[in-house]
C-alpha positions as CSV (number, residue, x, y, z in Angstrom):
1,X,53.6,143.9,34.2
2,X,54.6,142.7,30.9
3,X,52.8,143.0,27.6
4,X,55.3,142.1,25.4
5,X,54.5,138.6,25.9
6,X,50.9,139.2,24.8
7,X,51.9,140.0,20.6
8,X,49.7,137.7,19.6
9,X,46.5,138.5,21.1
10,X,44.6,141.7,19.6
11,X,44.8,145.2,21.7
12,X,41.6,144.8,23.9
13,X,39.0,147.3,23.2
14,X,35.5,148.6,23.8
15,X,33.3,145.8,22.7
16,X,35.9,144.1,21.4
17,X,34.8,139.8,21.5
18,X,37.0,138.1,23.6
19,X,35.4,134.6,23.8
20,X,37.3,132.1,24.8
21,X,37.1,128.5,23.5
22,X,37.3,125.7,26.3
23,X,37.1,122.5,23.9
24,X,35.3,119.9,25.1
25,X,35.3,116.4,23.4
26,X,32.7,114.4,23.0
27,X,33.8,110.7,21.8
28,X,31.3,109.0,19.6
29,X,29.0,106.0,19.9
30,X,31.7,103.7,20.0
31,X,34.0,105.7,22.8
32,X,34.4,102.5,24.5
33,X,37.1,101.5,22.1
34,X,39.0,103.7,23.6
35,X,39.5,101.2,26.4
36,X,40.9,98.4,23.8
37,X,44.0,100.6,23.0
38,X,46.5,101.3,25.4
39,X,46.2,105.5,26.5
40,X,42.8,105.5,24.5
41,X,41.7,108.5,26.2
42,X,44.6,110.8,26.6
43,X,45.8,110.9,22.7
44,X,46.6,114.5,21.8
45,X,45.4,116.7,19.2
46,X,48.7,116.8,16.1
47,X,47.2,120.5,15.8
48,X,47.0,121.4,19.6
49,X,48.5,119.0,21.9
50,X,46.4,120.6,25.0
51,X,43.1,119.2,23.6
52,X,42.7,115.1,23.2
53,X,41.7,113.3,20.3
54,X,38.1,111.6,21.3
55,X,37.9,109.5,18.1
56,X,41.4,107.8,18.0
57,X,40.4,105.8,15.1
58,X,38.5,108.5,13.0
59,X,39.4,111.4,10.6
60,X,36.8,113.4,13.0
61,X,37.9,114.6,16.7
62,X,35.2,113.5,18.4
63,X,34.6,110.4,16.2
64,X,32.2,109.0,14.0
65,X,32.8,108.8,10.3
66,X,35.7,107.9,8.2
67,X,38.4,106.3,9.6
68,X,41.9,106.8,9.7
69,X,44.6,105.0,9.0
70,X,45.2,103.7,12.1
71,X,41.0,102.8,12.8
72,X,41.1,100.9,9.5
73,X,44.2,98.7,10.8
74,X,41.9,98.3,14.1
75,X,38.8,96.8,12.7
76,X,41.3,95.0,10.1
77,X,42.3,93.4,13.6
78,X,39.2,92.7,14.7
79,X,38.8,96.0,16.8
80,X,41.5,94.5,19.4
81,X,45.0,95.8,20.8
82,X,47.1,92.7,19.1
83,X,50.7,92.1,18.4
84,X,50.6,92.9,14.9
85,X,48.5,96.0,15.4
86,X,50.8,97.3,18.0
87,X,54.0,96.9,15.1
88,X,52.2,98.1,12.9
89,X,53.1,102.1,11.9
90,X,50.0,102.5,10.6
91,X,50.6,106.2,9.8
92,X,53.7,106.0,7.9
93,X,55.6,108.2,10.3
94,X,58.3,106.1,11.3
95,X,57.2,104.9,14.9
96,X,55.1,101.9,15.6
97,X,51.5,102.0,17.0
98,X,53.0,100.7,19.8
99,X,55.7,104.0,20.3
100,X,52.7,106.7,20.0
101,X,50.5,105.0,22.3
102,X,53.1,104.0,25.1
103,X,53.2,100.5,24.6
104,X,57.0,100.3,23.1
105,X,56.7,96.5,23.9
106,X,53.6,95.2,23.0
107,X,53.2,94.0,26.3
108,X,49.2,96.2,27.2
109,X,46.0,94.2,27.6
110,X,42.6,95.6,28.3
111,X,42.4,96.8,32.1
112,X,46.0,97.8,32.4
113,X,48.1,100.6,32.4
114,X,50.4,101.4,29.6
115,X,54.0,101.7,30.2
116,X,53.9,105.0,29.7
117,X,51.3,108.1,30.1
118,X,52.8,110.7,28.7
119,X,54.9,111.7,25.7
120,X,52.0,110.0,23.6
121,X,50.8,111.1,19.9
122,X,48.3,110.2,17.4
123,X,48.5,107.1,15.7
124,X,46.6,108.0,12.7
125,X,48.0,110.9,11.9
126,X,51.6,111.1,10.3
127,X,54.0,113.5,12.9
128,X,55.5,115.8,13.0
129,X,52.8,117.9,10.5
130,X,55.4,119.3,7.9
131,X,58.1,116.7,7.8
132,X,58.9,115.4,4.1
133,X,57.5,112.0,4.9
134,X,54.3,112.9,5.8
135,X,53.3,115.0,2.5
136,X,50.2,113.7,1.1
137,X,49.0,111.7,4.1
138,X,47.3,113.6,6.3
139,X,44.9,114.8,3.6
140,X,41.7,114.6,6.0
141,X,43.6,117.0,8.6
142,X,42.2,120.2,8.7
143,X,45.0,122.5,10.9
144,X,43.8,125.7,11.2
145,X,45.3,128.1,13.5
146,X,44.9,127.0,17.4
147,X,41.9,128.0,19.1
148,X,41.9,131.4,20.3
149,X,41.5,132.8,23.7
150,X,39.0,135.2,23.7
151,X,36.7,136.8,26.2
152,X,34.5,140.2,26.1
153,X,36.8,142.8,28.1
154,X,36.4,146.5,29.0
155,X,38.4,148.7,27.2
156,X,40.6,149.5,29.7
157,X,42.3,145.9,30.4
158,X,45.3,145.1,30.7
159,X,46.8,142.2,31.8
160,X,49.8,141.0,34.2
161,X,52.3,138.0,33.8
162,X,52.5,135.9,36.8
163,X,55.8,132.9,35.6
164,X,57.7,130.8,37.6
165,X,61.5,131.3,36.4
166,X,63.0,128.0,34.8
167,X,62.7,125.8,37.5
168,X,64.4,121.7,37.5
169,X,61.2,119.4,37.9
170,X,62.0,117.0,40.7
171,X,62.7,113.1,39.7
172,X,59.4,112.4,41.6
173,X,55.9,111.7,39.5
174,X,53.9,114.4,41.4
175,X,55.1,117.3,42.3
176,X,53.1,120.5,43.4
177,X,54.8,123.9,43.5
178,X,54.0,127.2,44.6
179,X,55.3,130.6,44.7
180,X,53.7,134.1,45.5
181,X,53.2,137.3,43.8
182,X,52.5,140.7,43.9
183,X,49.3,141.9,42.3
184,X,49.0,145.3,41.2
185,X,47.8,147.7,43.9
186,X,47.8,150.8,42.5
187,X,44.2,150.7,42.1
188,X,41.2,148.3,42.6
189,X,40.9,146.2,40.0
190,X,38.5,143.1,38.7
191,X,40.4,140.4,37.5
192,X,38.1,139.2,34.6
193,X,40.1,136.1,33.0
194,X,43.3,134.1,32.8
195,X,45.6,132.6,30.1
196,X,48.1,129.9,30.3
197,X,51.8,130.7,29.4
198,X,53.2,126.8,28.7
199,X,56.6,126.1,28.9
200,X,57.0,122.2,29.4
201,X,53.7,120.8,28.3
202,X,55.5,117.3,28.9
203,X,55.1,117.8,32.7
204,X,52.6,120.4,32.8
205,X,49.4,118.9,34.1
206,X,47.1,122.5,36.0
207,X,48.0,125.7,37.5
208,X,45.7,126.7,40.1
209,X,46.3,130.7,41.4
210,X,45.0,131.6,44.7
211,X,43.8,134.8,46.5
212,X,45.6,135.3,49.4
213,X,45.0,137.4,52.9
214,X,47.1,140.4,53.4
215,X,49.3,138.1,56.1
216,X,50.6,135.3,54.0
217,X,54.2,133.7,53.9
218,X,55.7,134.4,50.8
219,X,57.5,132.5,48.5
220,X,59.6,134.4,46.4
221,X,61.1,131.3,44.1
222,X,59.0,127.9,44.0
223,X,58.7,125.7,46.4
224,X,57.3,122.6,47.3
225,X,53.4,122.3,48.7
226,X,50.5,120.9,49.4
227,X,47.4,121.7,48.1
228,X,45.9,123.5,51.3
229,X,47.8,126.8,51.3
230,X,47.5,128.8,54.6
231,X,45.6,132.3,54.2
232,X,45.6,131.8,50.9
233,X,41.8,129.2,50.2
234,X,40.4,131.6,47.7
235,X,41.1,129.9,43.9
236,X,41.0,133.0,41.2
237,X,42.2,131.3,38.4
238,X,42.4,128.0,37.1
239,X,44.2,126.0,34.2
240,X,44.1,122.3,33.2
241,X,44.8,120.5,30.1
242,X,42.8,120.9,27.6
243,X,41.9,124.7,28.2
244,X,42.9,127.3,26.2
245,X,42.1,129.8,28.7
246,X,39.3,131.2,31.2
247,X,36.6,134.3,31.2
248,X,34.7,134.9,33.8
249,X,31.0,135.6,33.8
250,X,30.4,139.5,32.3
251,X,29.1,140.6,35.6
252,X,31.3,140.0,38.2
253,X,34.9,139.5,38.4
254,X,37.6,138.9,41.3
255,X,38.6,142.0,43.8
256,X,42.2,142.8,43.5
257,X,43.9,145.5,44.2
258,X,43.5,148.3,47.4
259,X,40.6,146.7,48.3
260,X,40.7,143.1,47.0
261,X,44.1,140.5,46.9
262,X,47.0,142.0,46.9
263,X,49.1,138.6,46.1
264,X,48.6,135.6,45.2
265,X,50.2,132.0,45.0
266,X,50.6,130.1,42.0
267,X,50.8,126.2,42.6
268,X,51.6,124.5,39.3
269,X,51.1,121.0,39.3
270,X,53.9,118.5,37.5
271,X,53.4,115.1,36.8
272,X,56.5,113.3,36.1
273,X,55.9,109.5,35.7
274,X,59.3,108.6,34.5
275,X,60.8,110.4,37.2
276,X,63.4,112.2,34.6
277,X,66.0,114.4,35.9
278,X,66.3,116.6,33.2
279,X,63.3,118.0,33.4
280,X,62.9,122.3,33.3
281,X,59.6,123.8,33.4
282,X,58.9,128.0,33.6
283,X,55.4,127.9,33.0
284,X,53.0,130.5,34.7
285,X,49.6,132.6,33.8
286,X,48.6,135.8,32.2
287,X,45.9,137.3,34.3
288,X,43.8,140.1,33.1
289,X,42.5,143.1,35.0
290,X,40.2,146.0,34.5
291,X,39.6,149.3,36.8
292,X,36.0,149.1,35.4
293,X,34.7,147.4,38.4
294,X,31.9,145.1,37.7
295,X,28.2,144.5,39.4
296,X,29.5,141.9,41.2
297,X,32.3,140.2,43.0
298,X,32.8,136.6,42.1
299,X,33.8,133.4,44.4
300,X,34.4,130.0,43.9
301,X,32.4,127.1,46.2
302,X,34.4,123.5,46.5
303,X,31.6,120.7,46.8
304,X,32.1,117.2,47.3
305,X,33.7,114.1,48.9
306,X,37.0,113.6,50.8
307,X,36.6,110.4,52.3
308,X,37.3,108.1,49.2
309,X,38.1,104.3,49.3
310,X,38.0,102.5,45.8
311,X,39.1,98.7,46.0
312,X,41.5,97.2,42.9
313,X,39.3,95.8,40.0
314,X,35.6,97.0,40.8
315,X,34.3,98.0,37.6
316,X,31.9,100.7,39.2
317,X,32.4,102.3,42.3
318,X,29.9,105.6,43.0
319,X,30.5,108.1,46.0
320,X,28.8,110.5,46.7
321,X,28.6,113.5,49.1
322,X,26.1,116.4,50.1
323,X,26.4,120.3,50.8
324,X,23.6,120.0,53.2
325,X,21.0,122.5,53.6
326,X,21.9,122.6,57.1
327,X,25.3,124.2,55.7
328,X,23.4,126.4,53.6
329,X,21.4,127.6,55.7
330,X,24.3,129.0,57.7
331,X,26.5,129.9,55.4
332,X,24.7,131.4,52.7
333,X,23.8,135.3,54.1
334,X,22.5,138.6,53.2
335,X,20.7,137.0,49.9
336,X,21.1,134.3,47.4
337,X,24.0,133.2,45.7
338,X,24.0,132.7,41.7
339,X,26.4,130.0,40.0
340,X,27.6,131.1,36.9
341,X,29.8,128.1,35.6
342,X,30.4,124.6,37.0
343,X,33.4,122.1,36.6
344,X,33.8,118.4,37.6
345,X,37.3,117.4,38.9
346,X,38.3,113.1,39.8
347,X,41.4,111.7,38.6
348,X,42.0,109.0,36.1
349,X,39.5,106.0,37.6
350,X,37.0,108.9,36.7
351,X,34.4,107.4,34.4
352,X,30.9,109.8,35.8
353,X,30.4,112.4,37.6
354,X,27.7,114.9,38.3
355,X,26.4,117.9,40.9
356,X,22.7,117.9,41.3
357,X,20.9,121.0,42.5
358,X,17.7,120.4,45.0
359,X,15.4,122.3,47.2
360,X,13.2,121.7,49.7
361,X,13.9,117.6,48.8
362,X,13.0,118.5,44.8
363,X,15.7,117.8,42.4
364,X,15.3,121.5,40.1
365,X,18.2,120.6,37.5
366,X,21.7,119.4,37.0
367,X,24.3,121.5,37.3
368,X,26.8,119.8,35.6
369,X,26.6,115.7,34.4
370,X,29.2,114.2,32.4
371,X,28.7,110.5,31.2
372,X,31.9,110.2,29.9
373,X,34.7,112.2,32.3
374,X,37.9,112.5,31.1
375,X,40.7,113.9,33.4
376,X,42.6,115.0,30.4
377,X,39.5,117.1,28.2
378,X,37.8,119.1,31.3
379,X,34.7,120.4,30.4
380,X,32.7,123.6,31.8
381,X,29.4,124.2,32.4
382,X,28.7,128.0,31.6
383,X,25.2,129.4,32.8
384,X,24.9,132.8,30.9
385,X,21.2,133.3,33.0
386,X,23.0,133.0,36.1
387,X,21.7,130.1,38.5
388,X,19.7,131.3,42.2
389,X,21.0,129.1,45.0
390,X,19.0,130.0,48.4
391,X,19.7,129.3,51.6
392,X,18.5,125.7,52.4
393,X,19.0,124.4,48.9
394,X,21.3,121.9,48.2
395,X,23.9,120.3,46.1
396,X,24.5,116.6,45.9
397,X,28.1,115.4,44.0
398,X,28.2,112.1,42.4
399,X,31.3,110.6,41.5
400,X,31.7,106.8,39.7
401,X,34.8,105.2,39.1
402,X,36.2,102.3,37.6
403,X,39.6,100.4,39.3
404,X,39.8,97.2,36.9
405,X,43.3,98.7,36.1
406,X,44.6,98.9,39.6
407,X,45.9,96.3,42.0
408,X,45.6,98.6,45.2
409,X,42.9,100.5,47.1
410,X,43.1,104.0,45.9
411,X,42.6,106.6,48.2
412,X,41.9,110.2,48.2
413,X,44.8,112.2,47.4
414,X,46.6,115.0,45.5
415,X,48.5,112.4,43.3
416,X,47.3,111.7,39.7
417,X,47.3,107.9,40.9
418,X,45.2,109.0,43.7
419,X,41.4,110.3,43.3
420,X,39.4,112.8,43.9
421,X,35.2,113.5,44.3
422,X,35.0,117.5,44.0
423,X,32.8,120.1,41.8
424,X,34.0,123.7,41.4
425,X,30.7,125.7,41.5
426,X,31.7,129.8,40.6
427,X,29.5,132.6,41.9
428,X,28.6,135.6,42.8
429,X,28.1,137.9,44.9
430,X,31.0,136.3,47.4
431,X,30.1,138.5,50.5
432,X,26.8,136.4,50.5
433,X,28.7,133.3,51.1
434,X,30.6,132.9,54.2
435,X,32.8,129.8,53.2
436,X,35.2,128.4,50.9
437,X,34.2,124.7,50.9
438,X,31.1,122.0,51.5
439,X,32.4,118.8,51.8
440,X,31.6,115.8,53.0
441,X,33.9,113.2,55.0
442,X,32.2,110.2,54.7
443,X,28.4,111.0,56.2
444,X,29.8,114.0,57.7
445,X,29.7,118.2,57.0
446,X,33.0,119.0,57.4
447,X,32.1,122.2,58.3
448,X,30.7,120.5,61.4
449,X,34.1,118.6,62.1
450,X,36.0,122.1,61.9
451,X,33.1,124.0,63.8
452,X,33.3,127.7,62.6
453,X,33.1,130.5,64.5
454,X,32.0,130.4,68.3
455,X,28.7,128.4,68.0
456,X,29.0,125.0,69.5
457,X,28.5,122.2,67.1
458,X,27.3,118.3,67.9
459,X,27.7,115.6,65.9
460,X,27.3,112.4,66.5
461,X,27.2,113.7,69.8
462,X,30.6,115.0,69.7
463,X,31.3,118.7,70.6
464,X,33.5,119.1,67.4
465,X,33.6,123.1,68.6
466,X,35.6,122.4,72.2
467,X,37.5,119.0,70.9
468,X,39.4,120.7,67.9
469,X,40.9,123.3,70.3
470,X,43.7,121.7,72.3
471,X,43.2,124.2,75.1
472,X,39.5,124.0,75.7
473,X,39.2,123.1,79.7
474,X,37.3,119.6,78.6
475,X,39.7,118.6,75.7
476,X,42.8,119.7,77.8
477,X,41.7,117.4,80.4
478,X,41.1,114.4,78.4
479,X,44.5,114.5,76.6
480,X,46.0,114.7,79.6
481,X,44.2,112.0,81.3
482,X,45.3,109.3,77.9
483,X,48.8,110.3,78.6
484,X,48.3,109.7,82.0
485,X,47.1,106.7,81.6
486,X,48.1,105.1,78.0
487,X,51.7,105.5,76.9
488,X,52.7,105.4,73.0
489,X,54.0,101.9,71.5
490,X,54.5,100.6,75.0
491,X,51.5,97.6,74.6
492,X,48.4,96.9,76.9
493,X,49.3,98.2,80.5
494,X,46.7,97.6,83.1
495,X,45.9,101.1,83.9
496,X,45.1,101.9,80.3
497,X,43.3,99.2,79.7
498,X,40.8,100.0,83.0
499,X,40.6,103.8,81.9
500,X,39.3,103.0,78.6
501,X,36.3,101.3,79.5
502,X,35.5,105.4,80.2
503,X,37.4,107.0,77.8
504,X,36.2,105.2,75.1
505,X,32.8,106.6,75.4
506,X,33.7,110.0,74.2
507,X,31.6,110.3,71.2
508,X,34.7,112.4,69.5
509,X,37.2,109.7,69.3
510,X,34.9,106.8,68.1
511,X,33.0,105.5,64.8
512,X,33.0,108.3,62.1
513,X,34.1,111.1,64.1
514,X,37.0,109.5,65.8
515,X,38.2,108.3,62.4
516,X,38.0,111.5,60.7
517,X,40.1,113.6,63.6
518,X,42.7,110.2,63.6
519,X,43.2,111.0,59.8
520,X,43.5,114.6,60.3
521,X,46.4,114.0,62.9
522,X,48.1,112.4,60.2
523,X,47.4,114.3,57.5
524,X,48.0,117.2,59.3
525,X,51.0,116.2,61.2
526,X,49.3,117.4,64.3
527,X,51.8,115.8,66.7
528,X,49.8,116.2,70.2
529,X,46.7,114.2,68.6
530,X,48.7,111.6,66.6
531,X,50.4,111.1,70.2
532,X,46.9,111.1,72.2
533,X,45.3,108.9,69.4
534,X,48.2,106.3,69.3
535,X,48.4,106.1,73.2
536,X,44.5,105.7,73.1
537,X,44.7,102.9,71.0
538,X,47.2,101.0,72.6
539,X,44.5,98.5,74.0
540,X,42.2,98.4,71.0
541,X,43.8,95.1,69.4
542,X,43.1,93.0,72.5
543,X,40.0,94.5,72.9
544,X,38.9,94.0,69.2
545,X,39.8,91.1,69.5
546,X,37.6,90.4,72.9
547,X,34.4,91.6,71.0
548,X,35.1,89.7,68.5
549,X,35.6,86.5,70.1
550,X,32.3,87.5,71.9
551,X,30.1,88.7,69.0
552,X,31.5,87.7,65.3
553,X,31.7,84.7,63.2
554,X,33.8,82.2,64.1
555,X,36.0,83.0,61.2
556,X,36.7,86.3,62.9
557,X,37.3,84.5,65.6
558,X,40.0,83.0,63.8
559,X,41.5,85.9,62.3
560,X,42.4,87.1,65.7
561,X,44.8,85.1,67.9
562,X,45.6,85.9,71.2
563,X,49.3,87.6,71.4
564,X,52.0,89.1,73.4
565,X,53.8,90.8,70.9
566,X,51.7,94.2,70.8
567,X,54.2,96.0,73.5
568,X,57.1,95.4,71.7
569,X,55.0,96.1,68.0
570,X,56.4,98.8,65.8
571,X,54.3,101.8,65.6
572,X,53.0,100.7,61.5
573,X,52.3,96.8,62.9
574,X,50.2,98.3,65.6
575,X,48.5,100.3,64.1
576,X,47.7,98.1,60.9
577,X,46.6,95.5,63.2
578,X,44.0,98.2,65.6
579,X,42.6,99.1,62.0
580,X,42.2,95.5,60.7
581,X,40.5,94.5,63.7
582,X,38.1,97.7,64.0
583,X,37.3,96.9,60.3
584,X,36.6,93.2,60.6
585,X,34.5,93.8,63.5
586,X,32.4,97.1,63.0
């Protein structure tokens, strides 16, 4: 533990006020300029480059007002990115409209995306703050110190510094990290809030520290990962740009300690879009803990949608998703749960996105709605009168995005260029909950699809309980009857083709259910399935192909000629043509 590192923050005591200050910015009622300037929504605060500038073209933050130098040049230009505006240094600091916004080259237009993402700053305000050249110009700037972190903490806090050592960011644009700690166990603790500790904030884009199980592989120096990390699902603490911090509700707080986590893995998040090699980054977290246990022990529910298929230049796509009140009703135990703070997560397309609260069919209140998202300036939803959640009730996640910059489908992913649908919904008191997450994959509970515990589970008709275990007498059998049958990239042969007449009529491995566990082989390299499902599929082009000749459109017809090639098809041909054909003819 190291406190030297905290100088700057007062000596926690009784009652001392510890608020913290997570900005959020509201742009004004002409935020849709933003989209005529290239990186309209990600310009940074001169004072605190974690926060973003809502009103670009304003003296104000968040807009509205006088303008700056750089919004009078705008609306000199007829409130459009042009040439002249883009050469123009419109804040006398030595580096062209163009340079601070990431368009070097003049070369953005509405829709697009900028050359570059990051490295950005304000284009109305002369940088850096105290250089010569910028005396007398940035009159309207009011810098007062940064916000500070503050939260109400017991008077016996202290805190713990959890850093990666300096660590040479890969050449690749995302990379997630992790590596594990040792929380203090000399006691049992409450961890009651978190504070960043920046090192590269070029690169830095969230830290995300999780809970982990008493049997967890540690990483001792950081190392690449995913973001699923293997006994270790609980998040404690969370940072993103554009917080200053976090403080838990003043009731509850996480267990640590003898009887609560006893480590934890940090996964830091760095988004490199120029693929530098001279990158170093040695950020990490200050967490803080007390031995004054509070009422309650807190917990943090994931909601939302992991199926997520967004086509180049749609201005409005919406998905959506449901924590059922089937899950709820058998997951939520011993009691009610109550939320206590609520945070929307997409990626870059995001434009809306809200988590609506219902019961019983009756909508009873948003729990968070933002009509404006922006990836860069999260925003919390704090409930200080904590909100009851039954069992029964529901949640319903809406997500709406906008691809008119994109030339690809964009999928659900963990890259920044890929998206996300998922609310963060913090509670408490975590015994009464008995999961982690309540998600959707497409129409489907994924709790279903990974069928917890011992009670069997249908859907769809599928026994999702006995097909995700390879042993299970009934799911044994059928793998080995595709392998005795089907054989990987080796075409149509006879005997597969008559066996799947049968086998095709096992409700897990078609429509919905059958596509989520294909995807899940991939995803999760599961090597048996990816085998069973390829094999399985050997005969589905020809067979596409012979439903569709019998029951589509003639220009379906068309888009399927009769071939030979598919036994001597690579593996990616085969199975880009079984997934075409299964989508032209569903």
């Amino acid at each position: 533990m190291d406190l030297s590192d905290l100088s700057n923050i007062a000596n926690p005591g009784k009652h001392s006020s510890f608020l913290v200050l997570l900005v959020a910015n509201f742009a004004d009622g002409y935020g849709t300029f933003r989209d005529k300037i290239p990186n309209g929504r990600k310009v940074p605060h001169p004072c605190d480059p974690t926060t973003i500038w809502g009103g670009v073209g304003h003296e104000a933050q968040g807009g509205g007002g006088q303008r700056n130098p750089f919004g009078l040049d705008f609306y000199r230009e007829g409130k459009t990115w042009t040439p002249a505006l883009c050469q123009m240094d419109s804040d006398g600091d030595g580096k062209t409209n163009g340079q601070e916004l990431g368009d070097p080259d003049c070369e953005w237009t509405p829709n697009k995306v900028a050359k570059y993402i990051v490295g950005l700053s304000h284009p109305g305000v002369c940088e850096p703050l105290g250089d010569p050249k910028c005396t007398g110009k940035n009159a309207f700037l009011q810098c007062d110190d940064p916000p500070k972190f503050t939260c109400d903490m017991e008077e016996d806090t202290i805190n713990q510094t959890l850093k990666f050592p300096r660590t040479t960011v890969p050449p690749w644009e995302t990379n997630y990290y992790c590596m594990t700690f040792d929380l203090l166990t000399d006691g049992d603790y409450h961890l009651i809030g978190s504070q960043p500790l920046i090192d590269n904030a070029d690169v830095l884009h969230h830290m995300i520290l999780y809970g982990c199980k008493d049997t967890v592989f540690a990483t001792t120096t950081p190392q690449s990962c995913g973001m699923k990390k293997q006994n270790c699902d609980d998040m404690i603490a969370l940072w993103a740009v554009g917080f200053n911090g976090d403080c838990l509700h003043k009731d509850s707080g996480f267990r640590v300690g003898v009887n609560g986590y006893k480590k934890a893995i940090l996964e830091i998040h760095w988004n490199n879009p120029d693929k530098r090699t001279d990158h170093m980054d040695g950020s990490g977290m200050y967490i803080f803990l007390t031995k004054t246990r509070r009422i309650h022990n807190t917990g943090i529910l994931l909601v939302g949608q992991n199926y997520i298929r967004i086509p180049p230049r749609s201005p409005r796509v919406v998905v959506t998703a449901n924590c059922s009140r089937t899950d709820t009703s058998r997951f939520i135990v011993n009691g009610p749960v109550y939320f206590t703070r609520a945070l929307n997560h997409m990626h870059y397309l995001g434009r809306e996105m809200k988590l609506e609260y219902y019961r019983d069919g009756k909508k009873l209140r948003d729990l968070s709605y933002e009509t404006d998202y922006s990836y860069d300036s999260p925003k919390t939803f704090e409930f200080t009168t904590p909100i009851e959640f039954r069992p029964g009730d529901e949640i319903i996640t809406t997500c709406v995005f906008s691809s008119m910059n994109m030339n690809r489908t964009v999928y659900k992913g963990d890259a920044t260029n890929d998206e996300m649908c998922l609310g963060f919904l913090t509670y408490h008191p975590m015994e009464n909950l008995t999961l982690t997450t309540c998600t959707q994959w497409q129409d489907i509970s994924e709790n279903s699809l990974n069928a917890y515990g011992d009670k069997v589970i249908i859907v769809n008709g599928c026994n999702t309980t006995a097909f995700i275990d390879d042993n299970h007498p009934a799911t044994a059998a059928f793998i080995k009857a595709v392998f005795d049958n089907c054989k990987m990239l080796s075409g149509c042969i006879p005997e597969c083709r008559a066996f799947l007449t049968e086998a095709m009529k096992n409700p897990c491995v078609n429509g919905s259910v059958g596509a989520y566990y294909r995807e899940l082989a991939v995803e999760k390299r599961q090597q048996t399935r990816f085998s069973m499902f390829t094999a399985l599929d050997s005969c589905n082009t020809e067979i596409a192909r012979e439903n569709c000749q019998a029951n589509c459109l003639d220009t379906c017809k068309e888009d399927y000629k009769p071939t030979s090639e598919a036994s001597t098809a690579t593996s990616a041909t085969l199975m880009a043509s079984i997934l075409f054909t299964i989508f032209l003819c569903l």
